[in-house]
C-alpha positions as CSV (number, residue, x, y, z in Angstrom):
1,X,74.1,121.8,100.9
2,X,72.3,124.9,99.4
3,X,73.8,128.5,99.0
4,X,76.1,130.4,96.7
5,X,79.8,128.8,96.8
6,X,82.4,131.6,97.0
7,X,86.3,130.3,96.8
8,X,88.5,132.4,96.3
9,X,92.2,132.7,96.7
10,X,93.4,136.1,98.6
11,X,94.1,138.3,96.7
12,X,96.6,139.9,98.9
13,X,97.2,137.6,101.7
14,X,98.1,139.3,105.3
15,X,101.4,137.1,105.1
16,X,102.9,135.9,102.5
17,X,102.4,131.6,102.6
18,X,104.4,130.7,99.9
19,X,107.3,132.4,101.7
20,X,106.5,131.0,104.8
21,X,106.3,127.5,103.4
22,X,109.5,127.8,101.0
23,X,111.3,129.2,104.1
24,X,110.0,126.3,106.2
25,X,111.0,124.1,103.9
26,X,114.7,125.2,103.8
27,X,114.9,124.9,107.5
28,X,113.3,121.6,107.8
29,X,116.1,120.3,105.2
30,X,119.3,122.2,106.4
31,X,118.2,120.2,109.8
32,X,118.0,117.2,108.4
33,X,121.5,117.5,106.5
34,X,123.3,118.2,110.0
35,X,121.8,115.4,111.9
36,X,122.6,112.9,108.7
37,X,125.8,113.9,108.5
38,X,126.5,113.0,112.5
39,X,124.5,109.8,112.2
40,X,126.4,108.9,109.2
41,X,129.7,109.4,111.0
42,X,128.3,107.8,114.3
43,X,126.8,104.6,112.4
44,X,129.9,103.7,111.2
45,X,132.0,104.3,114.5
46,X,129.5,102.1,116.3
47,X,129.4,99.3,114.2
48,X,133.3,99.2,113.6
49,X,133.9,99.3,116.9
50,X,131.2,97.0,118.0
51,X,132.6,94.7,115.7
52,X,136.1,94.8,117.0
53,X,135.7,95.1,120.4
54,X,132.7,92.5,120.3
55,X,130.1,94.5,122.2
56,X,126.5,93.2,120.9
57,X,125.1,96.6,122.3
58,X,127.2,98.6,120.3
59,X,126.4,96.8,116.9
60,X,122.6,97.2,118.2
61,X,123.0,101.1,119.0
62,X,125.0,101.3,115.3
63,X,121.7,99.5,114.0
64,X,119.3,102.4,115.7
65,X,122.1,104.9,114.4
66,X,121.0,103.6,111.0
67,X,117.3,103.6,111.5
68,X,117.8,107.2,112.2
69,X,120.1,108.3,109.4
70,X,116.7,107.0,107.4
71,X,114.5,109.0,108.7
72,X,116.9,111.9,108.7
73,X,116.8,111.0,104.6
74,X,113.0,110.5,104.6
75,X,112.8,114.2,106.5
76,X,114.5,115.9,104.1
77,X,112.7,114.3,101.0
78,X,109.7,115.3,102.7
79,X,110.3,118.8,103.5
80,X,111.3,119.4,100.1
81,X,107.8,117.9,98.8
82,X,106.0,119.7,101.5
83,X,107.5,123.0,100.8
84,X,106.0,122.6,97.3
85,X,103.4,125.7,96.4
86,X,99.8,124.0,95.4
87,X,100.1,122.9,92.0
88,X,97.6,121.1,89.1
89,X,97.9,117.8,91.1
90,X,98.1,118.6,94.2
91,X,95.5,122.3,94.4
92,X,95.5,122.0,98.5
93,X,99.2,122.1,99.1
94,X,101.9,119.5,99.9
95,X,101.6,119.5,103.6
96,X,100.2,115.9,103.9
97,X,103.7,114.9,101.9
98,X,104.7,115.5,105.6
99,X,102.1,113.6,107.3
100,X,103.0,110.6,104.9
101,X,106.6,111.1,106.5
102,X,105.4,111.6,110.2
103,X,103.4,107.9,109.7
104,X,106.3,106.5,108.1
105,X,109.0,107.3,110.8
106,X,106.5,105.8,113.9
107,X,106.3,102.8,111.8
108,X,110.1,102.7,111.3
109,X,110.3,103.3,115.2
110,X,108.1,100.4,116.3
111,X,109.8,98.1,113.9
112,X,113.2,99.0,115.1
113,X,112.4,99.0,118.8
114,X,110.7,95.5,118.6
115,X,113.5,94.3,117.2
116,X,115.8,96.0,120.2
117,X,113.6,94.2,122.5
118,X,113.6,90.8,120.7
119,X,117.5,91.5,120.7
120,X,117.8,91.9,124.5
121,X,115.2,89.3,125.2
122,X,117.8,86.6,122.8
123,X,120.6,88.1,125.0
124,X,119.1,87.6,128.6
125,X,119.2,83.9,127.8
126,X,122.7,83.7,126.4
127,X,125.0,82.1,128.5
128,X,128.7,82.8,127.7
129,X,129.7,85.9,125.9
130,X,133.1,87.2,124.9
131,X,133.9,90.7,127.7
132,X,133.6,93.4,125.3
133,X,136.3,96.1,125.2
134,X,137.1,99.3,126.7
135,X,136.7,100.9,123.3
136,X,133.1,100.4,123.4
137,X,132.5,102.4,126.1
138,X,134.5,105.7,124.9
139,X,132.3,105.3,121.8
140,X,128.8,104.8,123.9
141,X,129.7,108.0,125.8
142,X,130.6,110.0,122.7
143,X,127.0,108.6,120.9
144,X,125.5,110.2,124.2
145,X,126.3,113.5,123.6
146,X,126.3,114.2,120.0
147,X,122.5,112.1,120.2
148,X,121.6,114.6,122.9
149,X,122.7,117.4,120.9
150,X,120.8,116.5,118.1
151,X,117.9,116.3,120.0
152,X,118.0,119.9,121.6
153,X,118.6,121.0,118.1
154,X,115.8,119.9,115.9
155,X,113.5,120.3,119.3
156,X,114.1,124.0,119.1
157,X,113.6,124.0,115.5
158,X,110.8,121.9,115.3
159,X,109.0,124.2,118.0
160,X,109.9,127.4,116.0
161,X,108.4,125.8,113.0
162,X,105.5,123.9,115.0
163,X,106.6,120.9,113.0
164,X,105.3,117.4,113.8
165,X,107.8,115.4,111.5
166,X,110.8,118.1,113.0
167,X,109.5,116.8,116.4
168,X,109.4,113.1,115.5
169,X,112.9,113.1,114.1
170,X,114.0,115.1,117.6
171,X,112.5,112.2,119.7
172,X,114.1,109.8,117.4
173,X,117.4,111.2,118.4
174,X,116.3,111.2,122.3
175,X,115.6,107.9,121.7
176,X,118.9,106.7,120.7
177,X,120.7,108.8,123.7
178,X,118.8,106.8,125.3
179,X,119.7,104.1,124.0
180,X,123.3,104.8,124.0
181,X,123.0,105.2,127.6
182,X,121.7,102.0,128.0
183,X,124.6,100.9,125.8
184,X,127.1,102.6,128.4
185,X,124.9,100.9,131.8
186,X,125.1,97.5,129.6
187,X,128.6,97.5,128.4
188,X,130.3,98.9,131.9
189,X,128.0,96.2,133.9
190,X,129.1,93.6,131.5
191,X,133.1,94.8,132.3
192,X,131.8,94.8,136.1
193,X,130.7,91.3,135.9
194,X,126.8,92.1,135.5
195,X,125.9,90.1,132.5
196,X,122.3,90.9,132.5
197,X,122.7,94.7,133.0
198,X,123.0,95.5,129.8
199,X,119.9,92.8,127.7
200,X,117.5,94.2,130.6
201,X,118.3,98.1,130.1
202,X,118.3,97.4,126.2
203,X,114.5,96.1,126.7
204,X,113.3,99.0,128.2
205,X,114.8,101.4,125.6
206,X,113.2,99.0,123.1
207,X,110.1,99.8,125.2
208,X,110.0,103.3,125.4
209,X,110.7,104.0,121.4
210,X,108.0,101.9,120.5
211,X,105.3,104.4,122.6
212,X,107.4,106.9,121.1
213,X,106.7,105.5,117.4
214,X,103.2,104.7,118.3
215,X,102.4,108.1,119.5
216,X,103.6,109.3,116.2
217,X,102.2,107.5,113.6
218,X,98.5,107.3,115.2
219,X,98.7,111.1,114.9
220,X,99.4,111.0,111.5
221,X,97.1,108.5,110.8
222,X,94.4,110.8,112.1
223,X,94.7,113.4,110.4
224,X,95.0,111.5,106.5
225,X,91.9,110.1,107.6
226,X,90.4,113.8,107.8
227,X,90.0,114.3,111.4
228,X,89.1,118.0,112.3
229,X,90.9,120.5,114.4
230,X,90.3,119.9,118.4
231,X,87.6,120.9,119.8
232,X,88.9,124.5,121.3
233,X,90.2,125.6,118.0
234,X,86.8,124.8,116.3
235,X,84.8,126.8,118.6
236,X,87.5,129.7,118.5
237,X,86.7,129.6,114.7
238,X,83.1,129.3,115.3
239,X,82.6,132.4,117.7
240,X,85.1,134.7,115.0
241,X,82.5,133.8,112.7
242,X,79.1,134.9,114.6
243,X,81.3,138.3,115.6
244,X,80.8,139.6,112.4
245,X,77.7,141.5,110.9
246,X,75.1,139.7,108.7
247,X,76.1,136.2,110.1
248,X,72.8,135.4,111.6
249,X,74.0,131.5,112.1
250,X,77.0,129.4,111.4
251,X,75.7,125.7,110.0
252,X,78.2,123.2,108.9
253,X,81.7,124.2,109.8
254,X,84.2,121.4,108.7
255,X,87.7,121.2,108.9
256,X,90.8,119.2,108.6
257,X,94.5,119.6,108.3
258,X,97.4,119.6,106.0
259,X,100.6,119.4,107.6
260,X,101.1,122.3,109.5
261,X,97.9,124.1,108.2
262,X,94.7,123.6,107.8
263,X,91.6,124.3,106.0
264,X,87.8,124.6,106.8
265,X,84.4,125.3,104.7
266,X,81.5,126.6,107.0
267,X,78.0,127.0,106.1
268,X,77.0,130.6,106.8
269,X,73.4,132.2,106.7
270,X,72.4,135.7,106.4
271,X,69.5,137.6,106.0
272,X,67.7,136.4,102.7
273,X,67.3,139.5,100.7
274,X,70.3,140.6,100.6
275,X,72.0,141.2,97.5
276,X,74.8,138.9,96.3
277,X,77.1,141.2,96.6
278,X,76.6,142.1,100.3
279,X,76.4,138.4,100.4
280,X,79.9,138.3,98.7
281,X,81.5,140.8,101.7
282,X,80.0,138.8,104.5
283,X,82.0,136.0,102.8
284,X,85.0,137.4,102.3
285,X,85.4,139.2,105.8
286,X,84.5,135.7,107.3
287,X,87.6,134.1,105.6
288,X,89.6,136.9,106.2
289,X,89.1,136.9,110.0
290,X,89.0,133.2,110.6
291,X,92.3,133.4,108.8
292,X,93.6,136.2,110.4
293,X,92.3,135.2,113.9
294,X,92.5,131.3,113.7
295,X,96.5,130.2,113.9
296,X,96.4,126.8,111.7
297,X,93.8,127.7,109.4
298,X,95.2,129.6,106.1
299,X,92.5,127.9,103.4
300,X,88.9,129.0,104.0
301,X,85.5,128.2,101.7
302,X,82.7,130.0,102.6
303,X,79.2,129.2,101.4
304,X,76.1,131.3,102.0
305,X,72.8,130.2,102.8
306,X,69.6,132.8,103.0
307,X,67.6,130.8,105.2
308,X,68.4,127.6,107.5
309,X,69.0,125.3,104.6
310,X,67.7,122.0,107.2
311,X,64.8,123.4,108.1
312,X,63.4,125.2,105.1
313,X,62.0,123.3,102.2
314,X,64.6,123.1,99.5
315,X,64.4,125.1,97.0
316,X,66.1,122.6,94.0
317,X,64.3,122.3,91.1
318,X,62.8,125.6,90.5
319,X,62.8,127.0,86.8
320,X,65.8,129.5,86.4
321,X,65.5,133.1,85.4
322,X,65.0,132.6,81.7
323,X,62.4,129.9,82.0
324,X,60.6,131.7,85.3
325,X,60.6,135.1,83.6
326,X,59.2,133.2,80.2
327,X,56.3,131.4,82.6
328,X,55.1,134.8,84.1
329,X,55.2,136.8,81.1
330,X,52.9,134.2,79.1
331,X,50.7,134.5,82.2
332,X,49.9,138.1,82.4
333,X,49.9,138.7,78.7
334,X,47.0,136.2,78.6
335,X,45.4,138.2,81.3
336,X,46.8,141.6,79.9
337,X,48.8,142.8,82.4
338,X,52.0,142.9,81.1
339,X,54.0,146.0,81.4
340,X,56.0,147.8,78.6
341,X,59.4,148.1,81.0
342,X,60.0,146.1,83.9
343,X,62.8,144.4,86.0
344,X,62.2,141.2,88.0
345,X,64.2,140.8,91.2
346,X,63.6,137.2,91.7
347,X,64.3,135.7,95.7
348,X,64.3,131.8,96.1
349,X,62.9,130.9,99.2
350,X,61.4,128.2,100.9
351,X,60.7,126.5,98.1
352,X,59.3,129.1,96.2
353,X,60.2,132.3,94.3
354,X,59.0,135.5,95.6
355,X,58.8,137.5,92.5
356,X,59.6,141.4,93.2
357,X,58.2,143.7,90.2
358,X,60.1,147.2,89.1
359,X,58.2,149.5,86.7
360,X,59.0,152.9,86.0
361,X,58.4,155.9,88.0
362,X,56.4,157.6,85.3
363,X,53.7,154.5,84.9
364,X,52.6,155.1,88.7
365,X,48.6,155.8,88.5
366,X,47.8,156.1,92.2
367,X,48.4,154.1,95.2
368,X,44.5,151.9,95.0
369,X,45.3,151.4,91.0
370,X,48.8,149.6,92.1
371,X,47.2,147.4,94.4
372,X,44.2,146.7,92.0
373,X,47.4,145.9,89.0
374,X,49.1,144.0,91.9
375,X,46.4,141.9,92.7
376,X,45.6,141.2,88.9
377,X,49.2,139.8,88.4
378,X,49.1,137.8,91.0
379,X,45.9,136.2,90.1
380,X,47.1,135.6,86.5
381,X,50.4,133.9,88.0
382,X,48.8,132.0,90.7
383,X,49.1,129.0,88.6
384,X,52.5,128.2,88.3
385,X,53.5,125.9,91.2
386,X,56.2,127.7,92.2
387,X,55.1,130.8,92.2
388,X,55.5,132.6,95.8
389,X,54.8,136.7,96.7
390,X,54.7,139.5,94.4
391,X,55.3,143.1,95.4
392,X,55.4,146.1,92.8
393,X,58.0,148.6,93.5
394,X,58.4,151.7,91.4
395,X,61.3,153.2,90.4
């Protein structure tokens, strides 16, 4: 696409987002480090106890204790990558350090539900098993409400934050209250004499975690593969953008996420004689607003086109100042036209270069001899291919 590039990092941002994301960061981790330590101690306490009171739901609710206490590690590895400022290798940010975590945690989910489900599927279709022991059901109850805890916990945190991986883990933790509920259902029907209670609860759990990991990882997946914002967000963006003055049209506006951020480039066109500076402003007020008035985005490129860059013929190509000011000056001192002081303003449009000429104030003769010298010089240039207008201004 055609038009001037401007990047530029803010020089004073409104908010300070290395802050934001080193502050982030140490929430996301001292999260992560309360809900290990409980898993840790609940993984244990399950399985020991599954093993001595020989309750096959138990061991299986130890095994999800464990699957969490991963991702609970996995979390906080992430958050600490995440919370990384932009550096030589990474120049947009760590924030997909946390979308590589999200996609790895639905993953882990479907893999440990399916095997929940194969689990109670085996079980439906066992005949005789051992009564498991009282034990196991003080245990299941107490995995109930430290799980639920957990969850209400990191849900709060992961809504303050507006974190996706917070909100994964949180579910992850619903999921195995859950699951220690089903424990409790399968382990007291199993003492009531309902074999089956417990194999057909543990399959719907096994169920439910698998949407649960499903949801989670195709989000993720999205956005490494680039998908933009939704819809309403882009058009927000879009409208900021045609509020301000000078933006005659917005072309191209692309943009994708990063974590909890995102960036976009957007193709802007103003009028086409304006000078680079102005140009410069327009661009710099459109990323400070879309910023400013956009919540996710925090990473704008702007580029600035003088004319619709689809429709009009491109102007690639054309001969540069040095070489186009060489051209006309061989071509009107063959025709002796050339003035003694000049300045060339030089506008590239449609394919061609409109040449606009500034002579001194003192070499005016007369409005009929400017128009005869005009017409002269744009005779003698008329050759060059690329040569558009001219207009003589004095001053």
């Amino acid at each position: 696409m055609g038009g001037v590039h401007h990047h530029h990092h803010h020089h004073v941002p409104a908010v300070d987002v290395h802050a934001q994301r080193t502050e982030r960061g140490r929430e996301t981790r001292r999260v992560a480090l309360v809900t290990g330590v409980a898993n840790l101690v609940l993984t244990v306490a399950q399985i020991v106890v599954g093993v001595l009171a020989n309750s096959a739901a138990l061991i299986a609710d130890g095994v999800h204790s464990a699957s969490d206490l991963l991702s609970d590690i996995l979390v906080w590895f992430a958050a600490r990558h995440a919370a990384q400022a932009p550096d030589e290798d990474h120049p947009y940010g760590h924030g997909r350090f946390e979308t590589a975590a999200t996609l790895g945690l639905g993953i882990l989910l479907i893999v440990v539900a399916a095997g929940i489900v194969w689990n109670g599927v085996e079980r439906l279709f066992e005949a005789d098993r051992p009564m498991p022991g009282q034990i196991a059901l003080v245990v299941a109850a107490i995995g109930i409400v430290v799980k639920e805890s957990l969850y209400w916990y990191t849900i709060a945190v992961a809504r303050r934050l507006k974190s996706d991986m917070l909100r994964a883990n949180a579910w992850h933790h619903r999921s195995d209250a859950i699951s220690s509920v089903v424990v409790l259902i399968g382990v007291g029907g199993a003492l009531l004499g309902y074999v089956h209670l417990d194999a057909i609860a543990a399959i719907i759990v096994g169920l439910m975690v698998i949407r649960i990991g499903w949801d989670l990882g195709f989000s993720a997946l999205m956005e490494l593969v680039d998908t933009a914002l939704d819809e309403q967000e882009v058009n927000d963006a879009k409208r900021v953008i045609m509020g301000i003055d000078g933006v005659r049209s917005v072309h191209m506006l692309r943009t994708r996420r990063h974590g909890a951020e995102a960036s976009a480039d957007v193709h802007v066109q103003v009028p086409p004689r304006i000078s680079v500076s102005e140009g410069h402003m327009i661009s710099q007020t459109v990323e400070d607003r879309l910023i400013d008035k956009v919540d996710s985005i925090t990473d704008v490129t702007v580029h600035i086109d003088p004319e619709d860059d689809e429709d009009a013929p491109t102007c690639r190509g054309l001969p540069l100042r040095a070489d186009a000011t060489l051209a006309l000056e061989k071509a009107w001192q063959a025709e002796r036209a050339m003035p003694t002081q000049y300045e060339l303003r030089l506008h590239y449009l449609s394919g061609r270069i409109d040449v606009e000429l500034i002579l001194p104030l003192a070499s005016f003769a007369g409005v009929s001899e400017t128009a005869e010298l005009r017409e002269r010089m744009r005779q003698a240039a008329d050759g060059l291919p690329w040569f558009g207008k001219l207009n003589i201004l004095y001053g």
